[in-house]
C-alpha positions as CSV (number, residue, x, y, z in Angstrom):
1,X,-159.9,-182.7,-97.5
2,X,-157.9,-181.1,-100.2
3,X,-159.3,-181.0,-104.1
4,X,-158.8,-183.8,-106.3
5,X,-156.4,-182.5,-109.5
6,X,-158.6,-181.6,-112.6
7,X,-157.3,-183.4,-115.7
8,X,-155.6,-180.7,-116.9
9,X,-153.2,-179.8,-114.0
10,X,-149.5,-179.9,-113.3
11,X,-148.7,-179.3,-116.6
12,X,-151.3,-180.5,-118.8
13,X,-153.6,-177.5,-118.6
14,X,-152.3,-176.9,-122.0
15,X,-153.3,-180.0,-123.9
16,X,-151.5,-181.8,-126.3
17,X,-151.0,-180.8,-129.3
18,X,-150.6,-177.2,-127.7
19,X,-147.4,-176.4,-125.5
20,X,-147.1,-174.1,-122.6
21,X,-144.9,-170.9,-123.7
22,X,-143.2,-168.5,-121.0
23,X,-144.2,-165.3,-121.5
24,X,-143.3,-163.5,-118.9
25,X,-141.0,-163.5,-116.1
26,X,-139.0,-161.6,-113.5
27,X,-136.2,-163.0,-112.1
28,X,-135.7,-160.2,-109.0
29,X,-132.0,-159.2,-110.0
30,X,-133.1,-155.4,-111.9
31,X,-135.5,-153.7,-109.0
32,X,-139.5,-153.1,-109.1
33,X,-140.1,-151.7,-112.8
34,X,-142.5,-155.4,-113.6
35,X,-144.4,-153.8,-110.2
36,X,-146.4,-150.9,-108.9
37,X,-146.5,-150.7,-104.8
38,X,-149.8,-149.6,-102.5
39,X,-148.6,-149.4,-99.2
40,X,-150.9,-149.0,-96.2
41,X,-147.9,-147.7,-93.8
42,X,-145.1,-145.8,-95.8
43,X,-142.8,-147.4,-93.5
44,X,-143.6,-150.7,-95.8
45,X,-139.9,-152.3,-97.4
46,X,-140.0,-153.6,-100.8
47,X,-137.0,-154.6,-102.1
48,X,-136.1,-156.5,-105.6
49,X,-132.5,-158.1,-105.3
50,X,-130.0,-160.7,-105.7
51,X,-132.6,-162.8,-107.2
52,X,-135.7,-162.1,-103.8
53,X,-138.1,-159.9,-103.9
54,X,-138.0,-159.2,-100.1
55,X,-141.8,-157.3,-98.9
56,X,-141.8,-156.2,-94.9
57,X,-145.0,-154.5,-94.5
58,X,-146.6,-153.5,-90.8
59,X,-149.6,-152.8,-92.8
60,X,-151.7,-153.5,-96.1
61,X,-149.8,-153.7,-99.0
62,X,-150.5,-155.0,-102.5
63,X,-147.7,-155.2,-105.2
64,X,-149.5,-155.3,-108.7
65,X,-147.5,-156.7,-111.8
66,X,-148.0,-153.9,-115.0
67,X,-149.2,-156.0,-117.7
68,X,-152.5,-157.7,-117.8
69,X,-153.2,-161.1,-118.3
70,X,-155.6,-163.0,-120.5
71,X,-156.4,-166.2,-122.4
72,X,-155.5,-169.3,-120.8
73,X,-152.5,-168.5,-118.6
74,X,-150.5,-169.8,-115.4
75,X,-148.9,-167.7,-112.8
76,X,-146.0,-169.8,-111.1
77,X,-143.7,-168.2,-108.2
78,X,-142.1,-169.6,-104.8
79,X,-143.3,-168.0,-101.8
80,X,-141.4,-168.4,-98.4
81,X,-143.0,-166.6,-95.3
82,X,-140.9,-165.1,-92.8
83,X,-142.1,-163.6,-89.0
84,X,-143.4,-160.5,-89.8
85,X,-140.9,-156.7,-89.1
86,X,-140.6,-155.1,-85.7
87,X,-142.3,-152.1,-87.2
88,X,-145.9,-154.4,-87.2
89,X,-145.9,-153.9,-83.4
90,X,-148.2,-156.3,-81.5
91,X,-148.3,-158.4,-84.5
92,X,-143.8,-158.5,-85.2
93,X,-143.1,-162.1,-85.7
94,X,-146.5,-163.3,-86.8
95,X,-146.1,-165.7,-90.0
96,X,-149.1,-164.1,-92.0
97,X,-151.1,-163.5,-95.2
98,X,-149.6,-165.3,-98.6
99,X,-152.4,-163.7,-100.3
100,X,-153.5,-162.8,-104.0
101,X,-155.9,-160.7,-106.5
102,X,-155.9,-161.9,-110.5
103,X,-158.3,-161.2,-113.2
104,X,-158.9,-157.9,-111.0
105,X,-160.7,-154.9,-112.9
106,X,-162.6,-152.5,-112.0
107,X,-166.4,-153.2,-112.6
108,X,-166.3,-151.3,-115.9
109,X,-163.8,-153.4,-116.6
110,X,-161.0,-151.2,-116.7
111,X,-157.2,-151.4,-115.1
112,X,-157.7,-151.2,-110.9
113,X,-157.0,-147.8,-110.4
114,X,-154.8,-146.3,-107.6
115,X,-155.3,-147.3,-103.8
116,X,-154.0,-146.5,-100.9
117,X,-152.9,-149.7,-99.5
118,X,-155.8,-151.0,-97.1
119,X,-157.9,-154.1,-97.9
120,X,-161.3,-152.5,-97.9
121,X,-160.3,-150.7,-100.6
122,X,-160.6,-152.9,-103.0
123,X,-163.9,-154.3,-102.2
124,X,-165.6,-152.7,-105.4
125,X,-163.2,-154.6,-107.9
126,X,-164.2,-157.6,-109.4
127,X,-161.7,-160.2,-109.0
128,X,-160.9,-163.9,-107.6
129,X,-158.6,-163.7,-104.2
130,X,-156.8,-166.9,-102.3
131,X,-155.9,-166.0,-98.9
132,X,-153.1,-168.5,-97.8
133,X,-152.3,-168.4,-94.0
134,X,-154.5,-165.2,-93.5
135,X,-155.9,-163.9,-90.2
136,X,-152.8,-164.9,-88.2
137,X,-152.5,-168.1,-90.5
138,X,-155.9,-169.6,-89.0
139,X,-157.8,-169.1,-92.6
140,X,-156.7,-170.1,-96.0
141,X,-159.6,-169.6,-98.4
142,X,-160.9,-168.4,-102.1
143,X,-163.2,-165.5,-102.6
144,X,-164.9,-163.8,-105.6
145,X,-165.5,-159.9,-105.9
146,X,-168.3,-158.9,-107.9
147,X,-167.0,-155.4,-108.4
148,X,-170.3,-154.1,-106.2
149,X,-168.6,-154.6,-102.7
150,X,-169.5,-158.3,-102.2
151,X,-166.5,-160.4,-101.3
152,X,-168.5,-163.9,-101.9
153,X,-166.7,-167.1,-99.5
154,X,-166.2,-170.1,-102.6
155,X,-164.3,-172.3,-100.5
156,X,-161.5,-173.0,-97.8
157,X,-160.5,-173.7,-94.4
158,X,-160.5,-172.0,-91.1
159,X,-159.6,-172.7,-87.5
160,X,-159.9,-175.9,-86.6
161,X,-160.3,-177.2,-89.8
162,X,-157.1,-175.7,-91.1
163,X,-154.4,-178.6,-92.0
164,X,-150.5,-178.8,-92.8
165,X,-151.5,-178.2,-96.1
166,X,-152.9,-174.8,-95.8
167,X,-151.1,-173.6,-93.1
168,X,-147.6,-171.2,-93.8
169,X,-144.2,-172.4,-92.2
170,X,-141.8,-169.7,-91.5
171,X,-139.1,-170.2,-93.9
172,X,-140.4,-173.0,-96.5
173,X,-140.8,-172.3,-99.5
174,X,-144.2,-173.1,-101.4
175,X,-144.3,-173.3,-105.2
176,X,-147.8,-171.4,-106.0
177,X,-149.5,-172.0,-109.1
178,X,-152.4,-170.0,-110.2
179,X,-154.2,-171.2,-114.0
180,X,-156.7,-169.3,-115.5
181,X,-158.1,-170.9,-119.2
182,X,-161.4,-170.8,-121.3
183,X,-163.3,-173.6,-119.8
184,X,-165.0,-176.2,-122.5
185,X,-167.7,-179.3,-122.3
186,X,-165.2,-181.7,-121.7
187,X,-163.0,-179.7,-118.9
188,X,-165.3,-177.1,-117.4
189,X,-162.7,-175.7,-114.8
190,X,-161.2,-172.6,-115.8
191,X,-159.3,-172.0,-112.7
192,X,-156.9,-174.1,-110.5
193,X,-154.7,-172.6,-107.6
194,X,-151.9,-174.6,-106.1
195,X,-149.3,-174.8,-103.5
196,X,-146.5,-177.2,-103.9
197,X,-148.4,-179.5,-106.3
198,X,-151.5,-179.7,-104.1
199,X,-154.3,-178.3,-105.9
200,X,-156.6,-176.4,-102.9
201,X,-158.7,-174.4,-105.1
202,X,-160.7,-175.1,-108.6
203,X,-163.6,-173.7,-110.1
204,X,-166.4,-174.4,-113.0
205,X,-168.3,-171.0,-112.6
206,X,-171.0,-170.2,-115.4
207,X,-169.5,-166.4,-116.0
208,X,-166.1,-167.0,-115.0
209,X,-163.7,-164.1,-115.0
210,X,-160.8,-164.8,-117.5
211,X,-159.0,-161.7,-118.1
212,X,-157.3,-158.9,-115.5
213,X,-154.6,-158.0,-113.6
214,X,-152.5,-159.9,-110.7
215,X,-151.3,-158.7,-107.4
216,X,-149.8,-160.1,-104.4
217,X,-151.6,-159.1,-101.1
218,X,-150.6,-159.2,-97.5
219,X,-150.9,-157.5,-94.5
220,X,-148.4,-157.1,-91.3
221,X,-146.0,-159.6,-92.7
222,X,-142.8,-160.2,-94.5
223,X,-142.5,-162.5,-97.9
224,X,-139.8,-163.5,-100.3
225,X,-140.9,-164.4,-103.7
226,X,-138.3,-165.7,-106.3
227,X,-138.8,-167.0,-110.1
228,X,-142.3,-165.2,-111.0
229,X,-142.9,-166.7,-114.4
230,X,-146.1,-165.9,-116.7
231,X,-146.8,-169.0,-119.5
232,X,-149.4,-168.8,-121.9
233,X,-151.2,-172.2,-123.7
234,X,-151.7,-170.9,-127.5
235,X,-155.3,-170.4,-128.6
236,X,-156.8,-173.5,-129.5
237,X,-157.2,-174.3,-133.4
């Protein structure tokens, strides 16, 4: 069963009087300067164009955006899946891996420093993940890194238990929304992730991590992502 919505979502995670204000955005029409590419396999394509940005990976690949993010902040882009390149071999035409990283540092706290593209190496940051469609699109599911190489299950789906909702289709588009904020007595979640308006993933942690940087993640697969747009909520007065 999917989450209930938190008060503050679809929209109102910036409560009256405050207003949401874009920040950020990258429309896909002026190439990859917003992003910095690990690639597992160098024959990974990543292309920023015509208003898509196009990844076709046979192999890990994350593609972090430059600036970090902090205070209480929403991620919005559309995601469509597509079967993955002939150059993923056994796995060409698998629909696959709509997967993220944000509020990743390393556990000093610092900027996630170079990698070289494959998932285990980023075991040692700390840093909230959603993996939608993962594993051949049998898993969809929310994790916590504790920068010490635990990768911590919070919640999700799997197998059998996987639904319409959090499966990928090849070719529709899904309107991802990830919402980080300082949580308070009255509305203790500080995070929300959504696909299309239906809230999958929230969380009221005790030493939740509100600060880092994002990344999109995915494995033997090809995405298109268009209208990546950073809002902020002003600080509360």
């Amino acid at each position: 069963m999917l989450a209930a919505l938190p008060a503050w979502a679809d929209g109102s995670w910036c409560a009256p009087p405050r207003r949401e204000v874009r920040i950020a955005a990258d429309d896909f029409h002026h190439g990859l300067t917003h992003w910095r590419i690990e690639a597992q396999d160098p024959r990974a394509v990543v292309r920023a164009q015509d208003g898509v940005l196009d990844v076709q990976t046979p192999a890990g690949l994350s593609l972090w955006w430059r600036s970090e993010l902090s205070g209480d902040y929403a991620i919005r882009f559309t995601a469509t899946a597509l079967p993955a390149p002939a150059s993923a071999g056994p796995l060409a035409g698998r629909v696959s891996d709509l997967n993220m990283f944000w509020n990743a540092t390393e556990a000093d706290g610092t900027e996630p420093r170079p990698r070289d593209g494959a998932f285990a190496s980023y075991d040692n940051l700390r840093l909230y993940y959603a993996g939608f469609g993962a594993n051949g699109n049998t898993t969809t599911r929310l994790r916590f890194y504790d920068g010490r190489g635990a990768r911590d299950l919070l919640a999700g789906w799997a197998d059998a238990t996987m639904t319409e909702h959090t499966r990928l289709v090849a070719g529709q588009p899904l309107r991802v929304q990830i919402v980080s904020r300082q949580p308070s007595a009255g509305s203790p979640q500080h995070l929300r992730w959504a696909a299309s308006g239906r809230t999958l993933f929230t969380r009221a942690d005790t030493a939740p991590l509100l600060r880092g940087w994002f990344a999109l993640r995915t494995t033997a697969s090809r995405l298109q992502l268009r209208d990546f747009e950073v809002f902020a909520c002003p600080p509360r007065t």
